[in-house]
TIZA-281774 format. One record per residue: residue number from 1; residue in three letters; chain; y, z, x of N, C-alpha, C in turn. Coordinates in nm, 2 decimals, decimal comma. Atoms other than C-alpha are relative to their C-alpha. Example, Ala and Ser with C-alpha at 12.3 -4.5 7.8 and 13.67 -1.06 7.14 Angstrom:
BEGIN
R|1|Ala|A|-0,12|0,00|0,09|-0,45|0,78|1,23|0,12|0,00|0,09;
R|2|Ser|A|-0,11|0,00|-0,09|-0,11|0,71|1,37|0,11|0,08|-0,08;
! end
This chain:
BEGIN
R|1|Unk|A|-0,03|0,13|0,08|12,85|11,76|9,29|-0,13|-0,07|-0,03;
R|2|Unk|A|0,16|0,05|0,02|12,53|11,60|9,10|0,05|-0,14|0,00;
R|3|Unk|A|-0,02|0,16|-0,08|12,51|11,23|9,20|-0,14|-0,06|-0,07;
R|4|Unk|A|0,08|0,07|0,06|12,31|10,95|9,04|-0,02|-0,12|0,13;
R|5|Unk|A|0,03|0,15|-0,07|12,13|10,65|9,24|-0,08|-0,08|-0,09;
R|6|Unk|A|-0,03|0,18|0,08|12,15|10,26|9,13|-0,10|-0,03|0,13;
R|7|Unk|A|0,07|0,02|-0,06|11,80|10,16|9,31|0,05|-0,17|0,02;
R|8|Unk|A|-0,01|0,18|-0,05|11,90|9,76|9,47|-0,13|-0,05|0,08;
R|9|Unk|A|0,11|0,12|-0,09|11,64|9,67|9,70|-0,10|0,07|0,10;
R|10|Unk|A|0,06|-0,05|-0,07|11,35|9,81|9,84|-0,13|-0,06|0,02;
R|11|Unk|A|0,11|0,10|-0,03|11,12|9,50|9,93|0,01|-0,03|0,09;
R|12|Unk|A|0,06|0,10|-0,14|11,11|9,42|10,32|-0,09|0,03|0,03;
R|13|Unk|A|0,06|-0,05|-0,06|10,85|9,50|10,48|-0,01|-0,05|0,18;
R|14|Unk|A|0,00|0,09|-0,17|10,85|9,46|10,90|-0,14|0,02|0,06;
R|15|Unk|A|0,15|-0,07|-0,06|10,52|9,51|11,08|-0,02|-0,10|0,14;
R|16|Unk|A|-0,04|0,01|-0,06|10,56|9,46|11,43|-0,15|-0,01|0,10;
R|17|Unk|A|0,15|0,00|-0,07|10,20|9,37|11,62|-0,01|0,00|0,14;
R|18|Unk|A|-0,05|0,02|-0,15|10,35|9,35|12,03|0,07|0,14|0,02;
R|19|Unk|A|-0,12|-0,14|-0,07|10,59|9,62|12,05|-0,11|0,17|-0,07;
R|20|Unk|A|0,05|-0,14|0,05|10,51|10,04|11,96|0,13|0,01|-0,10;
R|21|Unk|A|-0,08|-0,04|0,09|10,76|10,00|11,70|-0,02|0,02|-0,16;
R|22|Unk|A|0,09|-0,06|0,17|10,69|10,16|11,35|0,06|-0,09|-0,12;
R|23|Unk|A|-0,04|0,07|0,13|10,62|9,96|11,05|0,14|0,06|-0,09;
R|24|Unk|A|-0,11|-0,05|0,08|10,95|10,02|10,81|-0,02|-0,08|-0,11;
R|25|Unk|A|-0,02|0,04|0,12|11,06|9,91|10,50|0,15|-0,02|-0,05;
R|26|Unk|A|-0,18|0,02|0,02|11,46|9,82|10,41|-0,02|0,10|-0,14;
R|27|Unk|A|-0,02|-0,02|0,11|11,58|10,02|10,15|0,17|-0,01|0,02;
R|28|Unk|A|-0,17|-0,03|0,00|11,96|10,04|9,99|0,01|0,03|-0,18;
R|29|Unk|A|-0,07|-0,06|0,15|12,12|10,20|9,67|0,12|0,03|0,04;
R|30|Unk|A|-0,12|-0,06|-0,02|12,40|10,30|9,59|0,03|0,10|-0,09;
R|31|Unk|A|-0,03|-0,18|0,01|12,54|10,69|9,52|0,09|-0,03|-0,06;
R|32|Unk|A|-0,04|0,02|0,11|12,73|10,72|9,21|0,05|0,18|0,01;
R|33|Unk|A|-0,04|-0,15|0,07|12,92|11,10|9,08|-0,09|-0,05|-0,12;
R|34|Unk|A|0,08|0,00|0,15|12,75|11,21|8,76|0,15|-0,09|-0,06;
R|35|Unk|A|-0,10|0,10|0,08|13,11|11,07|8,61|0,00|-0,15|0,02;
R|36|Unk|A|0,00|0,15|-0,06|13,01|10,71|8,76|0,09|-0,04|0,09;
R|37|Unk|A|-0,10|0,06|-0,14|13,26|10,72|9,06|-0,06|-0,02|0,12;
R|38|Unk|A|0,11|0,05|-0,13|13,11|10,56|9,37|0,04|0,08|0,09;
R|39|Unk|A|-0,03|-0,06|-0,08|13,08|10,76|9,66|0,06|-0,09|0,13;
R|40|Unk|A|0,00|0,11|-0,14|13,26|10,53|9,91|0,02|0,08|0,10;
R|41|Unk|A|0,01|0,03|-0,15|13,27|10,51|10,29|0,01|0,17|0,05;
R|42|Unk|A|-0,01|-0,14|-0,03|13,13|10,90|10,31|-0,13|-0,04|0,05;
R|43|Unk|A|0,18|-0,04|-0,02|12,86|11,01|10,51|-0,04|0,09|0,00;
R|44|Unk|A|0,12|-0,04|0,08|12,58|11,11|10,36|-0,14|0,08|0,06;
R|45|Unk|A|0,13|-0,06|0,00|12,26|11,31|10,43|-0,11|-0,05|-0,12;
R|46|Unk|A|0,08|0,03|0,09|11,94|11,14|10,28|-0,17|0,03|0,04;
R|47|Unk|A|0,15|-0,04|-0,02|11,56|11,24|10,26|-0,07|-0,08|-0,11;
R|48|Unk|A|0,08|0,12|0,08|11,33|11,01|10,20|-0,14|0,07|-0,03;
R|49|Unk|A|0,16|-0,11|-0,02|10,96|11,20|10,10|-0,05|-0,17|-0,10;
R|50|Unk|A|0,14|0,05|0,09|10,68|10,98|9,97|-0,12|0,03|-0,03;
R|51|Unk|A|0,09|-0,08|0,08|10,44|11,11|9,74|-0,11|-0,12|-0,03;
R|52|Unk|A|0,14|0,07|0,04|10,05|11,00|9,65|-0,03|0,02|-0,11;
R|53|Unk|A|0,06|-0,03|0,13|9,93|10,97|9,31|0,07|-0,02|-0,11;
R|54|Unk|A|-0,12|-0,02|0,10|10,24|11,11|9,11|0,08|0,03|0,09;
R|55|Unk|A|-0,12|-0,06|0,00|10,59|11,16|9,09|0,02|0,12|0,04;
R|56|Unk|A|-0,02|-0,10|-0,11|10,53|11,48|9,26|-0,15|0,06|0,03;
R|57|Unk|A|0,16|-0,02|-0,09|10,19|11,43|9,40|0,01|0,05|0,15;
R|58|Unk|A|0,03|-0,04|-0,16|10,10|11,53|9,81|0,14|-0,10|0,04;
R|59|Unk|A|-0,13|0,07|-0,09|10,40|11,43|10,02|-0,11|-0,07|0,14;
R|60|Unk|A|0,10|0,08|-0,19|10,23|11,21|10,33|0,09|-0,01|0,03;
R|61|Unk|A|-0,16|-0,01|-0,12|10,56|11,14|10,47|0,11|0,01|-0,05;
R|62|Unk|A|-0,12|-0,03|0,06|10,93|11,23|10,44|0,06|0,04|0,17;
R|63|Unk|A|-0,12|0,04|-0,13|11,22|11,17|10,69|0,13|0,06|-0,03;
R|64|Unk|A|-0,08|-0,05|0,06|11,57|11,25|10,66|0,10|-0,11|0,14;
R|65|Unk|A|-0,05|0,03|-0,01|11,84|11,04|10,74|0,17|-0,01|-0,01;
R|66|Unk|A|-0,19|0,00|0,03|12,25|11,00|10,79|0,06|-0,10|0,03;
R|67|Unk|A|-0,07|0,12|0,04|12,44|10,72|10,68|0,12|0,01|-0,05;
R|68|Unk|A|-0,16|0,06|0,00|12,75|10,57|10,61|0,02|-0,07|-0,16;
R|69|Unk|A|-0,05|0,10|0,14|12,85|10,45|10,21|0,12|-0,12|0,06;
R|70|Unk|A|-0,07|0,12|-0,02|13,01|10,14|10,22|0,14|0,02|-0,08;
R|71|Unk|A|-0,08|0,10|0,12|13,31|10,00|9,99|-0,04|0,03|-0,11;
R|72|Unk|A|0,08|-0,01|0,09|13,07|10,01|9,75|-0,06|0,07|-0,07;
R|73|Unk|A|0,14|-0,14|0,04|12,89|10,33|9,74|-0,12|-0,05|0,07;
R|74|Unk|A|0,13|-0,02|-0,04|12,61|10,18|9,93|-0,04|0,01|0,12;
R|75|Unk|A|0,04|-0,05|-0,17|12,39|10,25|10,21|-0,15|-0,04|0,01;
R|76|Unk|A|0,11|0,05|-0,04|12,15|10,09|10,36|-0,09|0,08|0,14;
R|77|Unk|A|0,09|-0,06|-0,11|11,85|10,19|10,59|-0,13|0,01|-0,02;
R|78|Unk|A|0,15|0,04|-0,01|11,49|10,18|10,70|-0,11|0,09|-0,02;
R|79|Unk|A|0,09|-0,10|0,03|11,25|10,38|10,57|-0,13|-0,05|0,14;
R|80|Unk|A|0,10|-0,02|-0,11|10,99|10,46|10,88|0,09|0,02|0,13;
R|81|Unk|A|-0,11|0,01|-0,16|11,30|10,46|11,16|0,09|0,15|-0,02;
R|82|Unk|A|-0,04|-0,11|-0,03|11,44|10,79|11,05|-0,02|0,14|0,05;
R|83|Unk|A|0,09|-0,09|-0,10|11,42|11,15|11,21|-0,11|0,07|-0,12;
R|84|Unk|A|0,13|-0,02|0,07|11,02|11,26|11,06|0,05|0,14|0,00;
R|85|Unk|A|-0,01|-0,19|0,03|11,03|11,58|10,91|-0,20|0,01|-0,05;
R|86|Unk|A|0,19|-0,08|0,04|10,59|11,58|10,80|-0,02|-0,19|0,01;
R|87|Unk|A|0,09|0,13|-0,02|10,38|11,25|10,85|0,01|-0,09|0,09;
R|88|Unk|A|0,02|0,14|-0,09|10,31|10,91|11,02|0,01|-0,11|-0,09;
R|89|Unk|A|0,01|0,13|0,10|10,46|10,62|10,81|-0,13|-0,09|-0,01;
R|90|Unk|A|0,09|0,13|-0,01|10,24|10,38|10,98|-0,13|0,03|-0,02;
R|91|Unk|A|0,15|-0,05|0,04|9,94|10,59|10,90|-0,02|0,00|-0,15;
R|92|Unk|A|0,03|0,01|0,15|10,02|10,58|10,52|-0,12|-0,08|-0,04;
R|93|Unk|A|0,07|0,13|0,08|9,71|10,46|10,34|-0,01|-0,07|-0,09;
R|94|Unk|A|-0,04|0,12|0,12|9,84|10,18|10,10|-0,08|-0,04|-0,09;
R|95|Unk|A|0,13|0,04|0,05|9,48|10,12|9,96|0,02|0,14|-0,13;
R|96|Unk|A|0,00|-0,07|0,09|9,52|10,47|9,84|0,10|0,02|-0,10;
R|97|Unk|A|-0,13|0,01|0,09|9,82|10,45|9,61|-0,09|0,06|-0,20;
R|98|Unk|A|-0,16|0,05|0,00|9,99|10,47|9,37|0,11|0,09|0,07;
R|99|Unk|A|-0,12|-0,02|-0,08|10,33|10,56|9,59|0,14|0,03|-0,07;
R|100|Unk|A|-0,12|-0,01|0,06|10,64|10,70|9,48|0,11|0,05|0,13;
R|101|Unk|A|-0,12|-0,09|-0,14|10,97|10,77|9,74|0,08|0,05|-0,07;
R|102|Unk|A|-0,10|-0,17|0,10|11,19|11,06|9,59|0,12|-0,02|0,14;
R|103|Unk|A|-0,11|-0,02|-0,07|11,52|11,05|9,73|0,11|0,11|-0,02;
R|104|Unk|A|-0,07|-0,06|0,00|11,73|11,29|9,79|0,11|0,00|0,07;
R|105|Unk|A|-0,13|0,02|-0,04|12,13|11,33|9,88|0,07|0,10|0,04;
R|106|Unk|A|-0,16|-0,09|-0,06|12,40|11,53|10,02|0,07|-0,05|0,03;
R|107|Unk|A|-0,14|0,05|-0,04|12,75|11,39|10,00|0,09|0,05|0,10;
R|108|Unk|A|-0,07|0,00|-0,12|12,85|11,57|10,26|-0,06|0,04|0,13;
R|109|Unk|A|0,05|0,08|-0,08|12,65|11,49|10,47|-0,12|0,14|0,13;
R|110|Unk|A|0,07|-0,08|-0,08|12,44|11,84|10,57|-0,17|0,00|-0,07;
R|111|Unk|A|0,14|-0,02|0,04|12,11|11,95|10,41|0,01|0,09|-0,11;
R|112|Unk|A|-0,01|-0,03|0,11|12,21|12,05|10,06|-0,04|-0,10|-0,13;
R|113|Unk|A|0,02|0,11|0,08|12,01|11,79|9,88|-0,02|0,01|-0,13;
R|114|Unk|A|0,04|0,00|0,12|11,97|11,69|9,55|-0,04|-0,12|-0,01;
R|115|Unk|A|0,11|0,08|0,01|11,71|11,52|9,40|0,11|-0,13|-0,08;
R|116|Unk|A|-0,05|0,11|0,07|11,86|11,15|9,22|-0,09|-0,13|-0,01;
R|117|Unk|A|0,08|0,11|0,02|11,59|10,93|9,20|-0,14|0,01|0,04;
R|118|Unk|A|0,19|-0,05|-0,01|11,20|10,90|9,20|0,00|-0,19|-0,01;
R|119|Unk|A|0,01|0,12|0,05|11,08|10,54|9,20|-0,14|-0,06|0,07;
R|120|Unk|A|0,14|0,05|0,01|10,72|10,38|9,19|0,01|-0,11|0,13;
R|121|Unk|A|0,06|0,11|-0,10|10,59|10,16|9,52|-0,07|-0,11|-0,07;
R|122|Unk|A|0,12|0,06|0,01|10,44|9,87|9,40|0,00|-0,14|0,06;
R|123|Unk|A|0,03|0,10|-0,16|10,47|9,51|9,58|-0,01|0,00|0,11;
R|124|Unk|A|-0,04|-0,05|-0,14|10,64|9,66|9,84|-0,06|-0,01|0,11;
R|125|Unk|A|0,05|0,01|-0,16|10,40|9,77|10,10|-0,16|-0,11|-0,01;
R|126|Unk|A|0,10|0,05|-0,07|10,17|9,47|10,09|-0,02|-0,05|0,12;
R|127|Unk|A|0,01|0,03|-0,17|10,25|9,34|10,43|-0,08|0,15|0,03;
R|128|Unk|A|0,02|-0,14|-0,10|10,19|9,75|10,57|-0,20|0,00|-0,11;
R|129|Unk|A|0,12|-0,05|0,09|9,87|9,77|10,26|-0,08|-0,14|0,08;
R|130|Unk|A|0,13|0,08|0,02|9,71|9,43|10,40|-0,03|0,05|0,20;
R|131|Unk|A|0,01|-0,02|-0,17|9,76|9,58|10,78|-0,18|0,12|-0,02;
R|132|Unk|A|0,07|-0,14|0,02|9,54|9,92|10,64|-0,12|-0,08|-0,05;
R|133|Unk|A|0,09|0,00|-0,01|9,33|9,69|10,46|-0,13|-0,07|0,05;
R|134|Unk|A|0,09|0,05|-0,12|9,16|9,56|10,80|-0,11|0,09|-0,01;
R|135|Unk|A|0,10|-0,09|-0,01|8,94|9,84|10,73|-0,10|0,00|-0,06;
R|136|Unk|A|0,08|-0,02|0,14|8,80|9,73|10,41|-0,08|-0,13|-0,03;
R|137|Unk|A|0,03|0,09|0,09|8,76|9,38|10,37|-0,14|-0,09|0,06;
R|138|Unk|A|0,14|0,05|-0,01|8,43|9,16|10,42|-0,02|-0,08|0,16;
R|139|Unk|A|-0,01|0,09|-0,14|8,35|9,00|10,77|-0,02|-0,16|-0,01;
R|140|Unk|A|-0,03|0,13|-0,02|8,39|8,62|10,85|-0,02|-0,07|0,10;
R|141|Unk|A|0,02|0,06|-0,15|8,20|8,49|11,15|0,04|0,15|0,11;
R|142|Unk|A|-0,07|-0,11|-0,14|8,34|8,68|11,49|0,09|0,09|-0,03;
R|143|Unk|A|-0,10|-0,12|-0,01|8,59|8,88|11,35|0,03|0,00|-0,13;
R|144|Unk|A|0,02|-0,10|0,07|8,54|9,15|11,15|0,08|0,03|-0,10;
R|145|Unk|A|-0,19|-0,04|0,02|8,91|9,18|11,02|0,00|-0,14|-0,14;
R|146|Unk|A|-0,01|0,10|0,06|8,88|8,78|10,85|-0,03|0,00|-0,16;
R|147|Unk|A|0,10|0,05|0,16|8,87|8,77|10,46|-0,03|-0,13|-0,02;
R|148|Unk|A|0,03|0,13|0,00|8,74|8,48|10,32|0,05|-0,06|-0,14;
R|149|Unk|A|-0,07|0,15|0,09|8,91|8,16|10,12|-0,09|-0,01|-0,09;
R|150|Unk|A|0,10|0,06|0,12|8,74|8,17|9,76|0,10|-0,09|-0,08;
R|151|Unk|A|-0,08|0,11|0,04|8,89|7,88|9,61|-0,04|0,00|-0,19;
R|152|Unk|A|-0,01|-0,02|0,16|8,96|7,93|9,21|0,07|-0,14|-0,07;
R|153|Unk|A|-0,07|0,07|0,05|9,04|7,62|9,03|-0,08|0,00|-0,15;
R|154|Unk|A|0,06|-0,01|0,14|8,83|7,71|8,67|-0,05|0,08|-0,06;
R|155|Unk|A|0,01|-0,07|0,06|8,85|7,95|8,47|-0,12|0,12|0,00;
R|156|Unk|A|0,07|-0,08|0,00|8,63|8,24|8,49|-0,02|0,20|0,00;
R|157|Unk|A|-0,01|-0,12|0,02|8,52|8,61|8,48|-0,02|0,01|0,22;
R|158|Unk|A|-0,05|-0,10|-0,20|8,57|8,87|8,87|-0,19|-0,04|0,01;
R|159|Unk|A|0,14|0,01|-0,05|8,26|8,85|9,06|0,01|0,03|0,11;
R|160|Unk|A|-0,02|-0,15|-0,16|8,15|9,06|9,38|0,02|-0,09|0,11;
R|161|Unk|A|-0,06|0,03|-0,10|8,23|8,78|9,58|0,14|-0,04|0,04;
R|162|Unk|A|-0,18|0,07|-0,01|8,61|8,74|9,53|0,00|0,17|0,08;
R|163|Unk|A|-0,07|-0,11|-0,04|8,61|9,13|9,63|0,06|0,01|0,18;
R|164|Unk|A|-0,01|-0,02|-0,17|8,83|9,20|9,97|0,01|-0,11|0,05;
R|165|Unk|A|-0,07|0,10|-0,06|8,91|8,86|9,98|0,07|-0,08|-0,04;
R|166|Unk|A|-0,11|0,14|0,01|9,16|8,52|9,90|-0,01|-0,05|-0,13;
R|167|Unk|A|0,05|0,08|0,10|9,15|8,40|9,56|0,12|-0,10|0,05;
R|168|Unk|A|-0,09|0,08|0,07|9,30|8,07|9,57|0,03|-0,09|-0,03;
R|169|Unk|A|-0,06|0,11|0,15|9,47|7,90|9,27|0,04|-0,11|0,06;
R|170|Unk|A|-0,03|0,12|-0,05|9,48|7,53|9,36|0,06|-0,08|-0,14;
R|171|Unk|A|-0,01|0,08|0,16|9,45|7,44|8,95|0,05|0,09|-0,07;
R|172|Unk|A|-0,05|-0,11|0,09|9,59|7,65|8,68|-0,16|0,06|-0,06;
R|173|Unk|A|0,13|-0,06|0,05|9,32|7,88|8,56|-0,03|0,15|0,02;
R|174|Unk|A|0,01|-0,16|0,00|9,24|8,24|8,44|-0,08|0,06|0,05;
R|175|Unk|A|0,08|-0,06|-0,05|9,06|8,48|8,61|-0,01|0,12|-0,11;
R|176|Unk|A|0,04|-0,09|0,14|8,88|8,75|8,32|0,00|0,11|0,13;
R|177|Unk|A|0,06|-0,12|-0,07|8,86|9,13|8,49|-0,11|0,05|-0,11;
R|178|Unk|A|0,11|-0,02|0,11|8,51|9,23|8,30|0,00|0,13|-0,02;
R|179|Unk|A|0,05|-0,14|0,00|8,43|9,56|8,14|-0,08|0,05|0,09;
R|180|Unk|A|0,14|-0,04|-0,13|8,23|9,77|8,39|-0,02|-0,04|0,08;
R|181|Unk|A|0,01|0,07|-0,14|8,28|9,57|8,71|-0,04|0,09|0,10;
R|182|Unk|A|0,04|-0,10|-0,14|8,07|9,81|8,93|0,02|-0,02|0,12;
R|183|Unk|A|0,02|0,03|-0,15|8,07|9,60|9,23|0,12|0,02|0,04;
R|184|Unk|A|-0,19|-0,04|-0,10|8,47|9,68|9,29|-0,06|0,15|-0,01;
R|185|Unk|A|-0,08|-0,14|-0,05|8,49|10,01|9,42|0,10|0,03|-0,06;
R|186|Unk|A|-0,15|-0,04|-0,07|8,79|10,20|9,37|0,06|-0,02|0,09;
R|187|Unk|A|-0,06|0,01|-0,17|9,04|10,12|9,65|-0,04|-0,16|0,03;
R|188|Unk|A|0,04|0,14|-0,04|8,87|9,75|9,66|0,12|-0,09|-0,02;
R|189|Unk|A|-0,10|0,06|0,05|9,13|9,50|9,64|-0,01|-0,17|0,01;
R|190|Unk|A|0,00|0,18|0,02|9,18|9,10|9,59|0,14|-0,02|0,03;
R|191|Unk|A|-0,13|0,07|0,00|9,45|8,88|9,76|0,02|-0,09|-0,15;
R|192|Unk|A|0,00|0,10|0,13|9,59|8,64|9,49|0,12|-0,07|0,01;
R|193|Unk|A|-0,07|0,08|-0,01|9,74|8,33|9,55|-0,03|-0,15|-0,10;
R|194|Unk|A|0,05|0,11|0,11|9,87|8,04|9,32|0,07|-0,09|0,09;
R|195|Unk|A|-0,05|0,11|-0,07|9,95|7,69|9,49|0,05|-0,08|-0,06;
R|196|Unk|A|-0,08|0,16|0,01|10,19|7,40|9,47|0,01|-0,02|-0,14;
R|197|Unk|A|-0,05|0,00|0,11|10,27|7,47|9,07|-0,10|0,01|-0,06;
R|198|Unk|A|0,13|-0,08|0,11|9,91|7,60|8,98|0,03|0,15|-0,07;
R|199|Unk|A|-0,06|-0,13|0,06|9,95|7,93|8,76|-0,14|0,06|0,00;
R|200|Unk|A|0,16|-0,10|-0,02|9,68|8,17|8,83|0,08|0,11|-0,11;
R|201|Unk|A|-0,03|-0,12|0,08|9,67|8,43|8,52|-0,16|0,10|0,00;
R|202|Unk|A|0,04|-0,07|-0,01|9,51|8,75|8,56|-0,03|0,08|-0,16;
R|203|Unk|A|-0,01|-0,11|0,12|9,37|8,90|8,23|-0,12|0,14|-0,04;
R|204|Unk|A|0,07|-0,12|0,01|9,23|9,21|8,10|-0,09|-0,03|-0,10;
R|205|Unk|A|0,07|0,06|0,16|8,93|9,20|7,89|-0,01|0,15|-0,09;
R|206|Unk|A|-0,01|-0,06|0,11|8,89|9,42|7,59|-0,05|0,15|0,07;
R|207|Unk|A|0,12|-0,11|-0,05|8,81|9,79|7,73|0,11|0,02|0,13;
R|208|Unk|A|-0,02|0,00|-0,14|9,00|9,72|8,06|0,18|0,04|-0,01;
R|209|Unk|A|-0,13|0,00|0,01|9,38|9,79|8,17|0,09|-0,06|0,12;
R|210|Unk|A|-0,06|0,07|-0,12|9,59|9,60|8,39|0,16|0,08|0,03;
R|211|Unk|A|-0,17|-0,08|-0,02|9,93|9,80|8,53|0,01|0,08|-0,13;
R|212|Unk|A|0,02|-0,10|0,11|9,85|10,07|8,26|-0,05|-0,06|-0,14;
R|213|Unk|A|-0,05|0,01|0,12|9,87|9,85|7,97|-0,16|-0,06|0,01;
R|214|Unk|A|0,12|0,01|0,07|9,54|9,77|7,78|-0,01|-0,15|-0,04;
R|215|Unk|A|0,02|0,10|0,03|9,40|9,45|7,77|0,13|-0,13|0,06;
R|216|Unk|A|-0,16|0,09|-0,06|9,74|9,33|7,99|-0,05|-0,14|0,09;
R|217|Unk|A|0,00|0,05|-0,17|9,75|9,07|8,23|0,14|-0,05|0,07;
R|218|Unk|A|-0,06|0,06|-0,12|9,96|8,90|8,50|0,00|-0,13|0,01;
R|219|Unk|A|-0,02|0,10|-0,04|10,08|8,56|8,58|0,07|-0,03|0,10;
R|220|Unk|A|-0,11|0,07|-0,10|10,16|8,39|8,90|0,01|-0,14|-0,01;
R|221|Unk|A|0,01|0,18|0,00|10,30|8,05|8,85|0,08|-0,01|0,14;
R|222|Unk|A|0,01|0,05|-0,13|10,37|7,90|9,18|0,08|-0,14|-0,04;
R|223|Unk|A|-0,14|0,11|0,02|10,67|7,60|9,21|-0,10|-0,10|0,11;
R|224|Unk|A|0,03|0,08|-0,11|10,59|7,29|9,40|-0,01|0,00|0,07;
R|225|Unk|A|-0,04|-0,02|-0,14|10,53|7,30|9,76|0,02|0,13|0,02;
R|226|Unk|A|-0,02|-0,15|-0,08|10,55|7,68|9,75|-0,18|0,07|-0,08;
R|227|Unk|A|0,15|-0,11|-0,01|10,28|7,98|9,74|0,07|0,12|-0,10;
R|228|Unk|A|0,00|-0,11|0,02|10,31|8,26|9,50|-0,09|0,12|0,04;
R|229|Unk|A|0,13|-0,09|-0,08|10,14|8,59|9,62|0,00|0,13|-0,09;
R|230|Unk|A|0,02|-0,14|0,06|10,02|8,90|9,49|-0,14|0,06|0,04;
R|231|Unk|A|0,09|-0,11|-0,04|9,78|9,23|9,50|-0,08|0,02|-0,09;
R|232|Unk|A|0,09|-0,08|0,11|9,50|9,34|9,31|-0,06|0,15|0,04;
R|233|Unk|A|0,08|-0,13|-0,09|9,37|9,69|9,35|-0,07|0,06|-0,12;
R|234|Unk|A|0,02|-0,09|0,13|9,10|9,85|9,13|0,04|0,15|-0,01;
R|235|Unk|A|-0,06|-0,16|0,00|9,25|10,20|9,05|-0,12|0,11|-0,08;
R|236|Unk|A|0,02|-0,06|0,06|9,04|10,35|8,78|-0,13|-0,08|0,00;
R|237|Unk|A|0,15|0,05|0,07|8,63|10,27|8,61|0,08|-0,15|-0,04;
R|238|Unk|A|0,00|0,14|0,05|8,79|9,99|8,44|0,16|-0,02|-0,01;
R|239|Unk|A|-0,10|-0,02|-0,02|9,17|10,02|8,54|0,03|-0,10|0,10;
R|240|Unk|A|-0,05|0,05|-0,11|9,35|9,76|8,81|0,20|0,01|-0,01;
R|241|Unk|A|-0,12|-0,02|0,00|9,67|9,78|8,92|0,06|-0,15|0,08;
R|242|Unk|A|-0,01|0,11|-0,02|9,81|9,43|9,01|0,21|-0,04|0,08;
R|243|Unk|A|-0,13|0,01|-0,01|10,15|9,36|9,20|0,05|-0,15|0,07;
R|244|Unk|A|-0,04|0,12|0,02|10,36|9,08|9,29|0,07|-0,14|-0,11;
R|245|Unk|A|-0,04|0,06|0,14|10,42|8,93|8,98|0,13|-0,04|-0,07;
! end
């Protein structure tokens, strides 16, 4: 039986600093027949694999799980809590991305899977990506781990001291990514926060590409009293990849 999955929700992230319990991640969809009949209250056999790069780049890790469809067709469960078939969730390096989880199925519930869905990582693991990148970012007094609070309230182009640490948006005001920005690395990344109903916009300048698209950018507008958040990561020479948004 070929089966379709309706991707719902795959944004928690847990990360657990006291206990030996492994970072996870909530996922849930729901399993569909090719004719669109829900698979209800069967259980399932699922494999979770996540790939580096591409849609069928290096597998770093992949699990395999058995669940229960609901009412609904759906089924929920934690990516990093099932039984490991190759890797170390919690060792995934998040810096290195981009991330795709490939899911596969068996409706009845053994090890005859089929593939039904592919689907791109991208806000997802910033909790697990900002754990990984304690490795990367600039020191701050006594501890080594601390980025540092650059405060953005007027318009400007990237500069090597925002890299690896806090932008943040108190005023409304664009930040330019410049042609040729040597001082980011690849793998370098910028938090990005906009405050109390400032809008921080992210744009690409002429040459450059933001989440593929050429000359793109990003906006976080931010509501009264609250925080919008997001990722920056340079991916390519003059490439970023930006999430949250």
């Amino acid at each position: 039986m070929k089966l379709t999955l309706t991707l719902l929700l795959l944004v928690t992230v847990t990360l657990n600093v006291f206990a030996q319990s492994p970072e996870k991640m909530s996922y849930q969809a729901i399993i569909r027949t090719q004719s669109n009949s829900l698979v209800k209250n069967s259980n399932i056999s699922l494999k979770i694999i996540v790939h580096q790069g591409t849609t069928t780049g290096t597998r770093v890790y992949e699990e395999t799980h058995l669940v229960m469809t609901n009412n609904n067709g759906l089924v929920s469960l934690e990516i990093g809590t099932g039984n490991i078939v190759t890797g170390t969730f919690s060792s995934i390096a998040w810096d290195k991305g981009p991330y795709f989880v490939e899911t596969q199925v068996d409706a009845a519930g053994g090890t005859n899977y089929n593939i039904i869905g592919v689907t791109q990582l991208l806000s997802v693991p910033y909790a697990l990506h900002s754990k990984t990148a304690e490795r990367i970012v600039g020191t701050n007094g006594t501890n080594p781990y601390k980025a540092v609070v650059v405060p953005f309230t007027t318009s400007r182009g990237i500069a090597s001291s925002d890299i690896n640490n806090i932008i943040e948006c108190t005023a409304s005001a664009t930040l330019t990514l410049s042609l040729g920005f040597s001082a980011m690395a690849i793998g370098d990344t910028m938090n990005l926060e906009a405050h109390n109903g400032a809008v921080l916009t992210i744009q690409a300048a002429a040459g450059v590409t933001i989440n593929y698209k050429a000359a793109g950018s990003a906006v976080f507008t931010s509501a009264a009293g609250n925080v919008r958040f997001g990722l920056l990561r340079k991916s390519g020479l003059n490439a970023y990849i930006i999430s949250g948004q």
